[in-house]
N, C-alpha and C positions, 0 to 999 in steps of 0.2 A: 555257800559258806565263805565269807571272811577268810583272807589270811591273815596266817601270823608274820607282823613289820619285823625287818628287827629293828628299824625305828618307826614305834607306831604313832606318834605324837603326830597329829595334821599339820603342827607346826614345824615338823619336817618335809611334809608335804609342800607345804609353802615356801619354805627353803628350798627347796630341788627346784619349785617353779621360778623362782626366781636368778637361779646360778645358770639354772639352763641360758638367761639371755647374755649372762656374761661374767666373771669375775667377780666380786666382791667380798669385802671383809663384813663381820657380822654386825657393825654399827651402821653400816650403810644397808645390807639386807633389813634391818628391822625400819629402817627408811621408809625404804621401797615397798616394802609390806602394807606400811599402817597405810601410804601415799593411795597404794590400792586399792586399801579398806579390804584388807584380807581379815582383820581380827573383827570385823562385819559379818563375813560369810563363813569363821567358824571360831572356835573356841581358843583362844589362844594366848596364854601368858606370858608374857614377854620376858619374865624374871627368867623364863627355862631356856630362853631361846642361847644362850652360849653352851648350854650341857645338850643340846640339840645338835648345832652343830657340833662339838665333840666326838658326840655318838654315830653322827654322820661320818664324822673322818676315821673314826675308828670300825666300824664299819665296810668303810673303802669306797663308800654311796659319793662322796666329793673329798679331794686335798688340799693340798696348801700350793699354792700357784707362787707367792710369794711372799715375803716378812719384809717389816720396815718399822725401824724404831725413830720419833723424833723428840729430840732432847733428853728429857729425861722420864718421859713417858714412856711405857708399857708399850712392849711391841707389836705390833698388829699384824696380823695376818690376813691375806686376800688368799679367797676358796675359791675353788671352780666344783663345775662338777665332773666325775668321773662317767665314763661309759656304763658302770654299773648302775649309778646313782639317775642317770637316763632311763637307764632302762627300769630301775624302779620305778620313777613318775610316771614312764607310760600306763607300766602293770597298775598301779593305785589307781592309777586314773580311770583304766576302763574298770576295775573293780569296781567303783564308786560312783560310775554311772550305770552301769548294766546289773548291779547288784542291791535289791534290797536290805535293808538293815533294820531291825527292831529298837525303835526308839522311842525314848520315854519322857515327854514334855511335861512340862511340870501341872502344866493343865488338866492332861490325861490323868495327872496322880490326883488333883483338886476333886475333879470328877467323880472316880474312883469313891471318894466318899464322903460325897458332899450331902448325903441322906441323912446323914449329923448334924446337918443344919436346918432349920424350920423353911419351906418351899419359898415364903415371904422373903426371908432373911438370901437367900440362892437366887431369887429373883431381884433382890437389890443388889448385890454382887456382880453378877452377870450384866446388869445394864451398867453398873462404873467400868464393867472393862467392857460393852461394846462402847463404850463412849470413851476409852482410852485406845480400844482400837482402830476406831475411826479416824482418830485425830493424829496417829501412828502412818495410818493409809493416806490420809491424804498429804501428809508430809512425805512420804515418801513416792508417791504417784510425783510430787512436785519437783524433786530429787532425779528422778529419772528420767524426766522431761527434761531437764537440764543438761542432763547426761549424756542423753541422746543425741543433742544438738555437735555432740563435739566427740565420742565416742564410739565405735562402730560397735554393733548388737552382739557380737562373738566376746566385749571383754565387759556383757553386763548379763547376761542370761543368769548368773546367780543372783543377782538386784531382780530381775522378771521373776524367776520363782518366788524369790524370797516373798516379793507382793503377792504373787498369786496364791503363798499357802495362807498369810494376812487376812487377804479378802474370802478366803475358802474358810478359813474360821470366824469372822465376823459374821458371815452370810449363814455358818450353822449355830452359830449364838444366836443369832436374832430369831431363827425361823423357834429354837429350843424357848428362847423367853416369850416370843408368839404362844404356845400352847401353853405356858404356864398362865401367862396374862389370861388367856380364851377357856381355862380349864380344862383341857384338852388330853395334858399328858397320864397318859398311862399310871393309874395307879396313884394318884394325885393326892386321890381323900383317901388312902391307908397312911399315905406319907405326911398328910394334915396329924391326922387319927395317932400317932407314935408321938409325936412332938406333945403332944395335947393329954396322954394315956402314960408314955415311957413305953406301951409293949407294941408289938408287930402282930398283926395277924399270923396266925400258925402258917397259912399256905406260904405268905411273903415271907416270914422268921427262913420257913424248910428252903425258898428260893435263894436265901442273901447268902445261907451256909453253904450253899450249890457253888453260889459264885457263876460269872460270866461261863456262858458256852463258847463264846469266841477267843479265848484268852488258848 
């Protein structure tokens, strides 16, 4: 099970990773982040990133190292991190590799209930997005290759995932639109048969109100 942060935003997350190599104020941290392509590998809106930090210093997770006002511009402050705010990156860290989490792509929702759509209409869908997936993959295979060249493999292992879950759902879209094209899938002509009708055969009706056994 998950802890509770008490700053739970990734985007604090990414702020610790970054303080831990040295000092900075927060306009140079959101620098350093995008340079990484850390709003790449999660979710992150920049507009929160001062009430981030805030919440971090309030906290006690990093301080204020130093202020510096020039002219008549707004004073700036350079953060560091604190021992504690260490020691929460480490704890996050292995949280968030040794621990699963239940997530929900928007795909998985598409999915979910796309029996609302006529098999025809699902099978045109699914090939524009293996055909936007592919053209994703191979831009990014090209990306990585690049990266490589100049990069050591410890600050891209999230770029390697990231492809690999890419090519893991391509590879099971195409095999899914395989049995549609082949006639193949399971339950194919009831699913014709309701588009064509409006009702569900009783047994599939009693299945759909069951819902998933894996859920």
């Amino acid at each position: 099970m998950t802890k509770r942060r008490k700053v739970g935003n990734l985007l604090a997350l990414a702020v610790l990773s970054a303080l831990v190599q040295r000092p900075m104020h927060p306009y140079e941290m959101a620098s350093v982040l995008r340079a990484r392509g850390k709003d790449r590998d999660m979710a992150v809106k920049w507009g929160s990133l001062y009430t981030v930090v805030h919440n971090l210093d309030k906290h006690g997770l990093i301080e204020a190292a130093q202020s510096s006002r020039e002219g008549g511009r707004p004073e700036r402050t350079v953060y560091r991190v604190t021992d504690a705010g260490r020691a929460e990156l480490e704890d996050w860290t292995r949280e968030l590799l040794s621990t699963p989490e239940e997530e929900h792509p928007r795909f998985e929702a598409g999915l979910s209930v796309m029996a609302g759509l006529a098999p025809d209409e699902v099978t045109t869908l699914l090939r524009r997005r293996l055909e936007a997936l592919e053209t994703r993959i191979a831009a990014q295979r090209a990306a990585l290759d690049r990266e490589r060249a100049q990069i050591p493999r410890l600050f891209l292992v999230e770029s390697e995932y990231a492809l690999a879950m890419r090519e893991a759902e391509a590879a099971w879209t195409r095999s899914l639109l395989d049995e549609l094209a082949a006639g193949t899938f399971p339950g194919l002509e009831q699913w014709r048969a309701y588009h064509r009708t409006g009702r569900l055969a009783p047994d599939v009706a009693g299945l759909a109100e069951r819902g998933s056994v894996t859920d």
